[in-house]
C-alpha positions as protocol buffer text, in pm:
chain_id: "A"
residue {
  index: 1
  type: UNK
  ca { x: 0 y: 0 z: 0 }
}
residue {
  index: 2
  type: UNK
  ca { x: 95 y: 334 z: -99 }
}
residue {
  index: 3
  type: UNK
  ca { x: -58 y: 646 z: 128 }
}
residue {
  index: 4
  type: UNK
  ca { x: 86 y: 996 z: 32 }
}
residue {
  index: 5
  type: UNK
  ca { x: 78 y: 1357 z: 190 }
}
residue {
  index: 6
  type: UNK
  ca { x: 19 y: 1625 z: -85 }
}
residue {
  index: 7
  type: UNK
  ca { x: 96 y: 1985 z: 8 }
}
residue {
  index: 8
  type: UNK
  ca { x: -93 y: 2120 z: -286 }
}
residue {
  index: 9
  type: UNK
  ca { x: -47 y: 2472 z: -472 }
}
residue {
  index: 10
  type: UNK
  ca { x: -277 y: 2707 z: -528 }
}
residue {
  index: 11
  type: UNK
  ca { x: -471 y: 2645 z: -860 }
}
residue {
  index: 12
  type: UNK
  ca { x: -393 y: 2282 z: -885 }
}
residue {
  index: 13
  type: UNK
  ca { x: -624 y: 2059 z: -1006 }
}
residue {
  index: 14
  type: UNK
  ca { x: -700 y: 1772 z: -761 }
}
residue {
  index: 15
  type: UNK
  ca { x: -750 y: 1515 z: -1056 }
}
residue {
  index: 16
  type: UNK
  ca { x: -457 y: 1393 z: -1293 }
}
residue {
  index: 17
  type: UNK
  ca { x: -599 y: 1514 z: -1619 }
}
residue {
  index: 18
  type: UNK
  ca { x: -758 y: 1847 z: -1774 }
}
residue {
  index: 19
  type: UNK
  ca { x: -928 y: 1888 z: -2109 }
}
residue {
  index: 20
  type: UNK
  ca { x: -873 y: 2259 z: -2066 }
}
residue {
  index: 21
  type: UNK
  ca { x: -491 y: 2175 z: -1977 }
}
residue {
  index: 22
  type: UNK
  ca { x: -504 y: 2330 z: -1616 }
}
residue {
  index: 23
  type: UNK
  ca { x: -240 y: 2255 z: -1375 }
}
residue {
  index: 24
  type: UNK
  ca { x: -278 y: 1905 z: -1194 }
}
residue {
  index: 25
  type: UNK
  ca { x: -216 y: 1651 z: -982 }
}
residue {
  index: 26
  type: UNK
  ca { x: 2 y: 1491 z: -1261 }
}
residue {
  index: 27
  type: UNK
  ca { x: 225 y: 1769 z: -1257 }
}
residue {
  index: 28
  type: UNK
  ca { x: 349 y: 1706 z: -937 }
}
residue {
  index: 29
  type: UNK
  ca { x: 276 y: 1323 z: -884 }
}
residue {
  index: 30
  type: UNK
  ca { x: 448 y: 1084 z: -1117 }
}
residue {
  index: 31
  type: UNK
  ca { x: 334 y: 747 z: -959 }
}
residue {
  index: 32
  type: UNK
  ca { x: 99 y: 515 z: -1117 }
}
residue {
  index: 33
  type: UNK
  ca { x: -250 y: 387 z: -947 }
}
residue {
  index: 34
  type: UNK
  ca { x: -228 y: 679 z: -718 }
}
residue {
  index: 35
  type: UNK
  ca { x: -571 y: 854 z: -640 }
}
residue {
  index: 36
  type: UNK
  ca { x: -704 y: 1169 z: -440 }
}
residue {
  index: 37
  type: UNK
  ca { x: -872 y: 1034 z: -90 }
}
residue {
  index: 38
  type: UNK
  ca { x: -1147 y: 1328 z: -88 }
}
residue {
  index: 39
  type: UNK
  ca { x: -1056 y: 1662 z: -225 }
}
residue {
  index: 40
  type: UNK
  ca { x: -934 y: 1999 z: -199 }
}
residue {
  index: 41
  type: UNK
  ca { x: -1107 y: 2306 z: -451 }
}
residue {
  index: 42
  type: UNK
  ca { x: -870 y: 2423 z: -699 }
}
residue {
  index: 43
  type: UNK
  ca { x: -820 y: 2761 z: -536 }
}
residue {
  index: 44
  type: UNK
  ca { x: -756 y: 2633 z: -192 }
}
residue {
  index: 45
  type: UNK
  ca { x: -387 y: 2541 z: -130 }
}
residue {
  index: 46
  type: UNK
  ca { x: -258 y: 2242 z: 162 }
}
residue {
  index: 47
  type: UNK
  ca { x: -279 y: 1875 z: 265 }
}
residue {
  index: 48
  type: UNK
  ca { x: -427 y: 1649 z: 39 }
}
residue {
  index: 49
  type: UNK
  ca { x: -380 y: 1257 z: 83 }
}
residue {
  index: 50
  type: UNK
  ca { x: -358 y: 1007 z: -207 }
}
residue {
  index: 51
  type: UNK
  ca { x: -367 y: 604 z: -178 }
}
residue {
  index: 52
  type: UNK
  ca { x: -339 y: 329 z: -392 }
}
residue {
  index: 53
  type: UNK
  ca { x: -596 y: 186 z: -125 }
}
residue {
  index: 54
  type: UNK
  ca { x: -965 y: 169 z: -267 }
}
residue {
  index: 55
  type: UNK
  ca { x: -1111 y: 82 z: 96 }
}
residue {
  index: 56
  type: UNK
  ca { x: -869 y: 327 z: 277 }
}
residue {
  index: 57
  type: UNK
  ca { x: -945 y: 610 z: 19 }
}
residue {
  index: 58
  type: UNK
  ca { x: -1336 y: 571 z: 118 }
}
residue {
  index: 59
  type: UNK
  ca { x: -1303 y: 596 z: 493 }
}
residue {
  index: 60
  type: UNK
  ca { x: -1061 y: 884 z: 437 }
}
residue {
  index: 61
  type: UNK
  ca { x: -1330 y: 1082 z: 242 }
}
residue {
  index: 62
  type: UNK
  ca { x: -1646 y: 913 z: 309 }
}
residue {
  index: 63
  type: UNK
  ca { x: -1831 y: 1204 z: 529 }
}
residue {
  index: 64
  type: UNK
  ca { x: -1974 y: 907 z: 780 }
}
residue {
  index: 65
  type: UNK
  ca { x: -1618 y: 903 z: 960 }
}
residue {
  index: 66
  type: UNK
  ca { x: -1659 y: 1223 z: 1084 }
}
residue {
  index: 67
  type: UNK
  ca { x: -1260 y: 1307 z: 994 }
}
residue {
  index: 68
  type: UNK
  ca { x: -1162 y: 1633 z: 1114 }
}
residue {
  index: 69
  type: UNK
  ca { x: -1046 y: 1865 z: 896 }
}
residue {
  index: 70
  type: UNK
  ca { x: -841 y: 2210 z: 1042 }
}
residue {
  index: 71
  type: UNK
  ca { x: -786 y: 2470 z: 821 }
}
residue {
  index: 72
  type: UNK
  ca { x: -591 y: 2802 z: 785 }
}
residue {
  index: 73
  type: UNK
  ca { x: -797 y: 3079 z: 696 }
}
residue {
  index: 74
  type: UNK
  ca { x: -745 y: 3448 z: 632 }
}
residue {
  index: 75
  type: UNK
  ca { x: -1084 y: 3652 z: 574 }
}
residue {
  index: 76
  type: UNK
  ca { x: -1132 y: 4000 z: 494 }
}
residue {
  index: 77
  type: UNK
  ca { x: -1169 y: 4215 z: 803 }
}
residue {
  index: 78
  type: UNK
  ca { x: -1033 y: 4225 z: 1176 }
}
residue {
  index: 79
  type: UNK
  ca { x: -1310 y: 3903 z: 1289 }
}
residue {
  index: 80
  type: UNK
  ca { x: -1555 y: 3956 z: 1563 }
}
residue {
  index: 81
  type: UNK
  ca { x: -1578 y: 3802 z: 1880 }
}
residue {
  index: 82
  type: UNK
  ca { x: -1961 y: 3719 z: 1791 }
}
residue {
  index: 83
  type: UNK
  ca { x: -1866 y: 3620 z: 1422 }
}
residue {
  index: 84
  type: UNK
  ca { x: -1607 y: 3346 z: 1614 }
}
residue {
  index: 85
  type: UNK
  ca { x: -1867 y: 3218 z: 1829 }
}
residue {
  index: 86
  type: UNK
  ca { x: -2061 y: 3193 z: 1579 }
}
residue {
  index: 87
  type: UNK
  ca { x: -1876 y: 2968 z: 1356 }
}
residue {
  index: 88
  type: UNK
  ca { x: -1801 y: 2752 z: 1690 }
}
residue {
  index: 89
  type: UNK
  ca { x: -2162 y: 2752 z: 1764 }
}
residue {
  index: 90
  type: UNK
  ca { x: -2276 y: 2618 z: 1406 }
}
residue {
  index: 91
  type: UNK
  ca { x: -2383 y: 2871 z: 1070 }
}
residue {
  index: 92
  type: UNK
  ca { x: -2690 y: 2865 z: 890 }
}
residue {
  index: 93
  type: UNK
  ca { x: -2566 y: 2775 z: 529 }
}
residue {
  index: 94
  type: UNK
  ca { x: -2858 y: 2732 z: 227 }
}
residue {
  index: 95
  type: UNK
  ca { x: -2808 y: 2327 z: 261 }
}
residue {
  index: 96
  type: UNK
  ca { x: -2849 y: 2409 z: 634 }
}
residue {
  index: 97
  type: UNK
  ca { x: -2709 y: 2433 z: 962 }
}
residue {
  index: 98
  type: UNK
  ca { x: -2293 y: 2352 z: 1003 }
}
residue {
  index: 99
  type: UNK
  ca { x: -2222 y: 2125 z: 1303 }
}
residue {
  index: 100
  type: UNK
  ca { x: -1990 y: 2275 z: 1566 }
}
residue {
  index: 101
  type: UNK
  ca { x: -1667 y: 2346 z: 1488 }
}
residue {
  index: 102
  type: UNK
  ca { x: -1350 y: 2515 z: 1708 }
}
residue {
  index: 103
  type: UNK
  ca { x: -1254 y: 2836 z: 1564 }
}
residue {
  index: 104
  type: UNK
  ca { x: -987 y: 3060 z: 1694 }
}
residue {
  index: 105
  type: UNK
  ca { x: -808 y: 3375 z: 1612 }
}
residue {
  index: 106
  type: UNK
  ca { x: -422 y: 3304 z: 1493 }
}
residue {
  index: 107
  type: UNK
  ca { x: -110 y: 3458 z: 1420 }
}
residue {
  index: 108
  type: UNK
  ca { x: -33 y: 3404 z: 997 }
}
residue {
  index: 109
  type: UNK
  ca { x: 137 y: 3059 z: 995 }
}
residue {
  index: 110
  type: UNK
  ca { x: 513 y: 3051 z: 1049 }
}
residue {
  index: 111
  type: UNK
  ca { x: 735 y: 2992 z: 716 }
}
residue {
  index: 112
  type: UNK
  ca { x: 383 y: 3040 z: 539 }
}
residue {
  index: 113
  type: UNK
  ca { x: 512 y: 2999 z: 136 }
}
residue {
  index: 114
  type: UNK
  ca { x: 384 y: 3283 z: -100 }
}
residue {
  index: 115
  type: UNK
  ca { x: 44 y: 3242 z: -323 }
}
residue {
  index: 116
  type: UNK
  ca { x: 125 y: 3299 z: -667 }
}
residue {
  index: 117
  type: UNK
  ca { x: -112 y: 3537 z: -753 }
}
residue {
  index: 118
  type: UNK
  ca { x: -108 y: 3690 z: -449 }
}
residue {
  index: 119
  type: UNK
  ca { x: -470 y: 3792 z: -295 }
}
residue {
  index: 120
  type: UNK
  ca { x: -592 y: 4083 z: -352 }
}
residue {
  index: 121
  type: UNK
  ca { x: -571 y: 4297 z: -24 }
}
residue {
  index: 122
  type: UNK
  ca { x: -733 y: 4640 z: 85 }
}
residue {
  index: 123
  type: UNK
  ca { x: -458 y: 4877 z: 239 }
}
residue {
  index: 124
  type: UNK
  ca { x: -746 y: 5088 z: 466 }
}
residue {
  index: 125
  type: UNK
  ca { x: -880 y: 4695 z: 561 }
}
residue {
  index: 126
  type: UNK
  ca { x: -678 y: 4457 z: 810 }
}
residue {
  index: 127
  type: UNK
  ca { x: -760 y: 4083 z: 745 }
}
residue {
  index: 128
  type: UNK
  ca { x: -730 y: 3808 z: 960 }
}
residue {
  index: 129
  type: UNK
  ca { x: -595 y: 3445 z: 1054 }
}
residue {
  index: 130
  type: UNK
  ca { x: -827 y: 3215 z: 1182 }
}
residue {
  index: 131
  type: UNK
  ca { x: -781 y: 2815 z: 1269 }
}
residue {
  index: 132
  type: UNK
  ca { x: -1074 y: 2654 z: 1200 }
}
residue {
  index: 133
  type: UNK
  ca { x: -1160 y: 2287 z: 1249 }
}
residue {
  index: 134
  type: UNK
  ca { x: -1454 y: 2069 z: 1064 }
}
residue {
  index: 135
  type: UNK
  ca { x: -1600 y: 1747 z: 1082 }
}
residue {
  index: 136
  type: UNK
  ca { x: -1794 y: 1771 z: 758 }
}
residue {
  index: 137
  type: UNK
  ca { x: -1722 y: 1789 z: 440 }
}
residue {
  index: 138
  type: UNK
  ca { x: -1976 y: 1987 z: 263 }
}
residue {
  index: 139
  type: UNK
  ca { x: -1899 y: 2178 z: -83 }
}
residue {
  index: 140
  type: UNK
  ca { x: -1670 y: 2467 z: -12 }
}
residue {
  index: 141
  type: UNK
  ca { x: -1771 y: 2470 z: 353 }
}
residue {
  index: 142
  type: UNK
  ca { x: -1563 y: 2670 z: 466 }
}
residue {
  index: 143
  type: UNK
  ca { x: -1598 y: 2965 z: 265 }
}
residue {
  index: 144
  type: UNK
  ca { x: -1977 y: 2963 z: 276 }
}
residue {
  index: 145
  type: UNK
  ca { x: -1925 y: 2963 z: 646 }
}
residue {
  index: 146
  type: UNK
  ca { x: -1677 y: 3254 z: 677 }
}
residue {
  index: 147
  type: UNK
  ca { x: -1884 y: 3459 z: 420 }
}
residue {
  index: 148
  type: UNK
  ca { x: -2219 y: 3384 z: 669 }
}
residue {
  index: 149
  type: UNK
  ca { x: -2043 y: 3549 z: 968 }
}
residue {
  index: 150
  type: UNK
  ca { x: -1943 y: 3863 z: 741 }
}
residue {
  index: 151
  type: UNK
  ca { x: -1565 y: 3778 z: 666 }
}
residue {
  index: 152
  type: UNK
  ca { x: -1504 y: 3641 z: 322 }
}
residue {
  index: 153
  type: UNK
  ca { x: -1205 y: 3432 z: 297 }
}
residue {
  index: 154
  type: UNK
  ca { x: -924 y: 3554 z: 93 }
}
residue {
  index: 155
  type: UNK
  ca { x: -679 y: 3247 z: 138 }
}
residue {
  index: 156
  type: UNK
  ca { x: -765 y: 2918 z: 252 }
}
residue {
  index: 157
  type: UNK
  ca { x: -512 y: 2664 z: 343 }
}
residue {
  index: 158
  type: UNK
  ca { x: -585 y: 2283 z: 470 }
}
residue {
  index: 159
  type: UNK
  ca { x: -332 y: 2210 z: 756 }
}
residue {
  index: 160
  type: UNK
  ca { x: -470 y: 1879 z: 874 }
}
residue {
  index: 161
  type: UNK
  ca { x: -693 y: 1549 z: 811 }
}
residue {
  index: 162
  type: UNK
  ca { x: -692 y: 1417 z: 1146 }
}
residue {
  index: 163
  type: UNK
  ca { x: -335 y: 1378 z: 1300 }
}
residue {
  index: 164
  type: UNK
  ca { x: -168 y: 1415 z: 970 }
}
residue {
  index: 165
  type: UNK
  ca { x: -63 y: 1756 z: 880 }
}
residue {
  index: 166
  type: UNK
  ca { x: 152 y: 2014 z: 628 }
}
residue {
  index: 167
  type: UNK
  ca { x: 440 y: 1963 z: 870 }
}
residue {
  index: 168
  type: UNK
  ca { x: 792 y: 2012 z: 685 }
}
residue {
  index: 169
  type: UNK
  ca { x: 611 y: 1973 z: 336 }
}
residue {
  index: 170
  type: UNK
  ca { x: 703 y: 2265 z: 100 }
}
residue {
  index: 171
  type: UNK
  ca { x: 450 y: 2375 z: -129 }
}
residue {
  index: 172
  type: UNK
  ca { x: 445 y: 2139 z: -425 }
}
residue {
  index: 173
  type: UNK
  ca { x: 599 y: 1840 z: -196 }
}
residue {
  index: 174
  type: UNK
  ca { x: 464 y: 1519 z: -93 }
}
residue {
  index: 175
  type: UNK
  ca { x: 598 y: 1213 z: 121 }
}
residue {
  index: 176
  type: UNK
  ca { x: 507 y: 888 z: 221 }
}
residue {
  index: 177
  type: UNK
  ca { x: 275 y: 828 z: 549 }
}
residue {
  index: 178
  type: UNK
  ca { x: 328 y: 642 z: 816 }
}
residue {
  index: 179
  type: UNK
  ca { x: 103 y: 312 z: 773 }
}
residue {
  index: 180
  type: UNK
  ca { x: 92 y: 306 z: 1190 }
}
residue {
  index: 181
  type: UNK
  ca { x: -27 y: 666 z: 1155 }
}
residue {
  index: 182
  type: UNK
  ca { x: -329 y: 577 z: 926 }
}
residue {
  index: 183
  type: UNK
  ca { x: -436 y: 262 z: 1104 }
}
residue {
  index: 184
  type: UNK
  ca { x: -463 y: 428 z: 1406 }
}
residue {
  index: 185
  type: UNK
  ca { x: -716 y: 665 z: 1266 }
}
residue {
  index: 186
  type: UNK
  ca { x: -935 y: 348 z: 1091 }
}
residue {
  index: 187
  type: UNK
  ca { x: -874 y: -20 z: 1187 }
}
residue {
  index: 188
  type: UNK
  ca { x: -630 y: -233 z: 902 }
}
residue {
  index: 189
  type: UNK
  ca { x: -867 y: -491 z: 747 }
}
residue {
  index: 190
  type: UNK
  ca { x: -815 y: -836 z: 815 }
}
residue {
  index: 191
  type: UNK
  ca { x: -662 y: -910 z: 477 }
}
residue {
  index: 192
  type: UNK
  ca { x: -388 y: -735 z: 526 }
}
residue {
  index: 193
  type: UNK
  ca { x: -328 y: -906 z: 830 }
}
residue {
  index: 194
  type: UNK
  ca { x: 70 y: -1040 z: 798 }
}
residue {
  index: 195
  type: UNK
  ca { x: 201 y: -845 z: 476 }
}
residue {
  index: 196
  type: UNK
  ca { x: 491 y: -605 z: 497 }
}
residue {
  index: 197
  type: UNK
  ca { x: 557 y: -307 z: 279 }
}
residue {
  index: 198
  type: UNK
  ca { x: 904 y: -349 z: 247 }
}
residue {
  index: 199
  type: UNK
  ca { x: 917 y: -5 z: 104 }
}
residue {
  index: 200
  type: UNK
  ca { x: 890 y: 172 z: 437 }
}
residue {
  index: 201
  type: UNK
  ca { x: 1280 y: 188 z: 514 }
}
residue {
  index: 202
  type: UNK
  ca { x: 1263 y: 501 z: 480 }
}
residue {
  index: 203
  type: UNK
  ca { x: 1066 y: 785 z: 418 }
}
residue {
  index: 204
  type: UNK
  ca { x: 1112 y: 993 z: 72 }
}
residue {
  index: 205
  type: UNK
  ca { x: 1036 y: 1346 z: 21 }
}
residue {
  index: 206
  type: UNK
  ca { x: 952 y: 1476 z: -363 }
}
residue {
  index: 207
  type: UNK
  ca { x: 949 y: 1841 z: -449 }
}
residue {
  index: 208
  type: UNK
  ca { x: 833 y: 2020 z: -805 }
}
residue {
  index: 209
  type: UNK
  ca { x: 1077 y: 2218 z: -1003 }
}
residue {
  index: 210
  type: UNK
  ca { x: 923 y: 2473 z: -1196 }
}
residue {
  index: 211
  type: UNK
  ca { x: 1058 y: 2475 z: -1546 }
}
residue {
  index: 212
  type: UNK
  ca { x: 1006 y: 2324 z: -1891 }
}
residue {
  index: 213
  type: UNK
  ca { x: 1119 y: 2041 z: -1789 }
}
residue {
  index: 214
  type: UNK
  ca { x: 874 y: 1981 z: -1446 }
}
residue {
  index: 215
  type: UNK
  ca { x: 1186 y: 1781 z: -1306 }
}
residue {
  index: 216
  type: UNK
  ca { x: 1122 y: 1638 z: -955 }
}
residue {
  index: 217
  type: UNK
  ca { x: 1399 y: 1511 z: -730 }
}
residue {
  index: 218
  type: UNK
  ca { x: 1388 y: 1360 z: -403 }
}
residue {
  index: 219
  type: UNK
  ca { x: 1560 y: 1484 z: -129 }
}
């Protein structure tokens, strides 16, 4: 089995192929039976995982497992202390009501990597970092939700899926995970019961090279 982390740039694809020739995942990812486990919009940047695992892949996505999801946020506007509480408390969105979720203010990430574009910012109007966790996985959630309290969001970065995060993953990188790690989160089927990936010596790191060539190396 093959699990990866994905730190994914901003206007990537999360698919391997484009009629209209858009960046995608196959710009970055050169491995073969590889496939996104839920996804990530194409203007939203951070951790995606990919699996070679059909029944692994579901209960990664599948909204039933309740998988929480935190996510770096910056909105337009200094946030309220009312507009917090109220995306902890739960926000009325047209397919209904959000479940609870933590929200808190934040500093901008440390070593946060530059958007290219850049957003567009206001120089009279502040904006502000916000962590925000989710257990569901409703179509661009967490913008509807941000744009409900008053604060539209201006960059939106995934930083976890559970216990796995962007942690010393570059922009454009992506590394195995830990097997342990996964199983912990869902329990391994009884087929795989015995069977060693014998690929886990070590742990590879592969990072995108902009260019004509879209080289990769690992480091």
């Amino acid at each position: 089995m093959t699990t990866l982390r994905f730190n994914k740039p901003f206007q990537v694809l999360c698919q391997f192929t484009d009629a209209n020739e858009r960046q995608t995942l196959a710009d970055y990812i050169r491995l073969p039976g590889i496939y996104a486990a839920g996804r990530l919009d194409r203007d939203s940047e951070g951790l995606l995982l990919l699996t070679n695992d059909g029944p692994l892949q579901n209960r990664i996505s599948h909204p039933d497992h309740k998988l929480k999801k935190t996510y770096w946020v910056q909105v337009d506007g200094q946030i309220s202390d009312d507009a917090i509480q109220a995306l902890r408390d739960g926000v009325k969105l047209k397919d209904g009501m959000t479940l609870p979720a933590q929200a808190i203010r934040m500093n901008e990430p440390a070593n946060l990597w530059p958007r290219t574009p850049p957003i567009r910012v206001r120089a009279e109007i502040p904006t502000t970092w916000i962590s925000l966790q989710i257990s569901e996985g409703r179509n661009r959630q967490v913008r509807r939700m941000t744009a409900a309290v008053g604060y539209p969001t201006l960059r939106l970065i995934r930083y976890a899926i559970g216990p796995i995060n962007l942690d010393n993953l570059s922009t454009g990188e992506y590394d195995d995970v830990d097997e342990a790690l996964l199983w912990s989160l869902f329990p391994k089927p009884s087929t795989n019961a015995g069977k060693t990936d014998h690929r886990q010596d070590g742990k590879r790191t592969h990072r995108f090279k902009s260019g004509p060539a879209k080289k990769r190396h690992c480091k």
